[in-house]
MMTF fields as JSON, N, C-alpha, C and O atoms, coordinates in Angstrom:
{
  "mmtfVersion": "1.0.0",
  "mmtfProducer": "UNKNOWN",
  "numBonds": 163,
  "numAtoms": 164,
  "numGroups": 41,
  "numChains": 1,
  "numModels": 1,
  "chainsPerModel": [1],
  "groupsPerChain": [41],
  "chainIdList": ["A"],
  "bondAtomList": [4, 2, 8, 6, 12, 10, 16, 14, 20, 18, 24, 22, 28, 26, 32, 30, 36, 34, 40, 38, 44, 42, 48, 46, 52, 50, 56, 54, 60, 58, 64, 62, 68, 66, 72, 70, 76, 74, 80, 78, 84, 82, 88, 86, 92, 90, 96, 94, 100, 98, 104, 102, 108, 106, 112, 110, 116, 114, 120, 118, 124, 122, 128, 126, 132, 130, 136, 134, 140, 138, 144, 142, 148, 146, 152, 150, 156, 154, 160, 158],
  "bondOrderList": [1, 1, 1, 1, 1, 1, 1, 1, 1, 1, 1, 1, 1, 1, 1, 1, 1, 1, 1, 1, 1, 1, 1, 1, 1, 1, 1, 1, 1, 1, 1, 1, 1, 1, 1, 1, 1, 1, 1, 1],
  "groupList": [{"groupName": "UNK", "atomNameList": ["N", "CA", "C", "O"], "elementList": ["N", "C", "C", "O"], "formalChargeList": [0, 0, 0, 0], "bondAtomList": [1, 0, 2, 1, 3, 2], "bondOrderList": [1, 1, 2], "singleLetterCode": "X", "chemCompType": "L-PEPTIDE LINKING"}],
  "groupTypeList": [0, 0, 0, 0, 0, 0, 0, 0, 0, 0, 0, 0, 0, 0, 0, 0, 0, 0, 0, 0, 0, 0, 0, 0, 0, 0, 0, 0, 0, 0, 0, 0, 0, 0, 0, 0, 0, 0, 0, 0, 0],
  "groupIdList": [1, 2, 3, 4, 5, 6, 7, 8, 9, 10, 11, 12, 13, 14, 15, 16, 17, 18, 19, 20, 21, 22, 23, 24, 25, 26, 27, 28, 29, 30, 31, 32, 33, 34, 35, 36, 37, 38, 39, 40, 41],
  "secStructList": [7, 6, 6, 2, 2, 2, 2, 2, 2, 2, 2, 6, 6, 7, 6, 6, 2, 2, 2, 2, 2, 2, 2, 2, 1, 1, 1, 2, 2, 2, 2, 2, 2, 2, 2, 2, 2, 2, 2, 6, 7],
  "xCoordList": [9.873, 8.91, 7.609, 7.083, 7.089, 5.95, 6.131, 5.313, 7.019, 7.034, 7.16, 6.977, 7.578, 7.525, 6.079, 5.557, 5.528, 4.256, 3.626, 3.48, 3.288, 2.75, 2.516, 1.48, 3.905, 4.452, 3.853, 3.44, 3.835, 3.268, 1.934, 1.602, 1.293, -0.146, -0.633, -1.659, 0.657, 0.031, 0.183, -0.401, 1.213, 1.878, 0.411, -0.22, 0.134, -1.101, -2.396, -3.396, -2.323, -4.144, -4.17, -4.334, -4.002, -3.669, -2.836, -2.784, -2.221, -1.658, -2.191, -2.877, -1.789, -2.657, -3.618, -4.408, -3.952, -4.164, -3.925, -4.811, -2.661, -1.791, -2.434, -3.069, -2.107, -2.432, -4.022, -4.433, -5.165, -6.552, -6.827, -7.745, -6.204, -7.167, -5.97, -6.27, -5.091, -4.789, -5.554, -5.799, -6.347, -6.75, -8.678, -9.458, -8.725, -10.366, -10.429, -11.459, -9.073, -9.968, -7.998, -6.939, -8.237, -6.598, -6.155, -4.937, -7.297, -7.216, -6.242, -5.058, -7.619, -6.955, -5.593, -4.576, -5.576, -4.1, -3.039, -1.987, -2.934, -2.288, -1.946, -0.769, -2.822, -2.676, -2.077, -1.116, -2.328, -1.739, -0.282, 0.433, 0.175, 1.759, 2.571, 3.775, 1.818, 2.54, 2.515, 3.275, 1.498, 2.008, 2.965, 3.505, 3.124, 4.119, 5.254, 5.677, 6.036, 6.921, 7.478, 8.445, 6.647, 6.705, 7.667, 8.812, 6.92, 6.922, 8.331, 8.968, 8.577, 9.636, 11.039, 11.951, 10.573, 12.26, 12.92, 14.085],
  "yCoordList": [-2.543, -2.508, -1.859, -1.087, -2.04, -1.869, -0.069, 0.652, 0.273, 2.219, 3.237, 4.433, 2.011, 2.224, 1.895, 2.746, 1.112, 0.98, 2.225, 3.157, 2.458, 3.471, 4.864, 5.528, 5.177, 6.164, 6.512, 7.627, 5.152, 4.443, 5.108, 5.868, 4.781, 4.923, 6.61, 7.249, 6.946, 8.335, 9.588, 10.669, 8.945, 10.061, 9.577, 10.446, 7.781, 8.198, 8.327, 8.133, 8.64, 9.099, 10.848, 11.969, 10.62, 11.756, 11.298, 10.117, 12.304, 12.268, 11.592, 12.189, 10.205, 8.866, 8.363, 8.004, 8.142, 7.225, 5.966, 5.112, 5.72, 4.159, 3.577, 2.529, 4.52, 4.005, 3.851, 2.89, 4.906, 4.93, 3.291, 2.579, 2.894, 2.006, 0.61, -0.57, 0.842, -0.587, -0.505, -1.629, 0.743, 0.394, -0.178, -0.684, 0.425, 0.029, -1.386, -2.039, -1.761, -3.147, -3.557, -3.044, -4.383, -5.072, -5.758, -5.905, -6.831, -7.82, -7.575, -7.844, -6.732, -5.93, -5.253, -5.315, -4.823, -3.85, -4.94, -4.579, -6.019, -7.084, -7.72, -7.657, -8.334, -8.937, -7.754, -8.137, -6.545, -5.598, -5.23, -5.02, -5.172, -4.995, -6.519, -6.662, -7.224, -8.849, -9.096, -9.994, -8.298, -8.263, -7.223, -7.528, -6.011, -5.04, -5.863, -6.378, -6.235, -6.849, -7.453, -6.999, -8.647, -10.038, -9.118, -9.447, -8.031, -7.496, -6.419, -6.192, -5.874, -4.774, -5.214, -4.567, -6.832, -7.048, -7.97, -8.305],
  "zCoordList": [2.271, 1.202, 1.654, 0.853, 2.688, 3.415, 3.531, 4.103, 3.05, 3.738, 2.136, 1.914, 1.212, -0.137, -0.539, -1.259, -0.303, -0.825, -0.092, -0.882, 0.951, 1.77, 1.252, 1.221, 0.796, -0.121, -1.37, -1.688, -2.258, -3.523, -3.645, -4.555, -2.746, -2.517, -2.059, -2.29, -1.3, -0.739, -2.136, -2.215, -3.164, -4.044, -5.398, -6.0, -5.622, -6.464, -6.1, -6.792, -5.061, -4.726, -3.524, -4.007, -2.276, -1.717, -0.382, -0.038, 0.299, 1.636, 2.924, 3.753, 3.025, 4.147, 3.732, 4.604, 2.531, 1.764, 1.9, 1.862, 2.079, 2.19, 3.634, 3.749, 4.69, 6.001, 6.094, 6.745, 5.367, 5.971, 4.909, 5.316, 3.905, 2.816, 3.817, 3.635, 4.497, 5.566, 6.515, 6.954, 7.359, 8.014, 8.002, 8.809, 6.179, 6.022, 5.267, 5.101, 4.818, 3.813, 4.339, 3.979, 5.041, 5.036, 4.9, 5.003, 4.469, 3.225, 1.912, 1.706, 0.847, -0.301, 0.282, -0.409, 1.126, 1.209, 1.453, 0.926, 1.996, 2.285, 0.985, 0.63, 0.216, -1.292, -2.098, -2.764, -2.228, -2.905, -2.911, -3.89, -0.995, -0.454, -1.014, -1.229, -1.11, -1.464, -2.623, -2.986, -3.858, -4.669, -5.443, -6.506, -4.845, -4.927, -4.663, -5.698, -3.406, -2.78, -4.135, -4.748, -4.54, -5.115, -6.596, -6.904, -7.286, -8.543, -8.658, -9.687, -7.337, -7.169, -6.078, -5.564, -6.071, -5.387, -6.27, -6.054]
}
């Protein structure tokens, strides 16, 4: 799930996107992947 969200994120905003917004707020990116997970399995 974690490489789909990544993905998720890089296709609606731009290319490492997913990885720079885990590595600036990883809180929000944490609550966000858990609620993706929760909504798409």
């Amino acid at each position: 799930m974690y490489e789909l969200f990544i993905e998720l994120l890089d296709q609606l905003y731009w290319n490492g996107y997913g990885v720079e917004f885990q590595e600036t707020n990883l809180d929000a990116f944490n609550r966000q992947l858990a609620e993706f997970s929760n909504n798409n399995y």
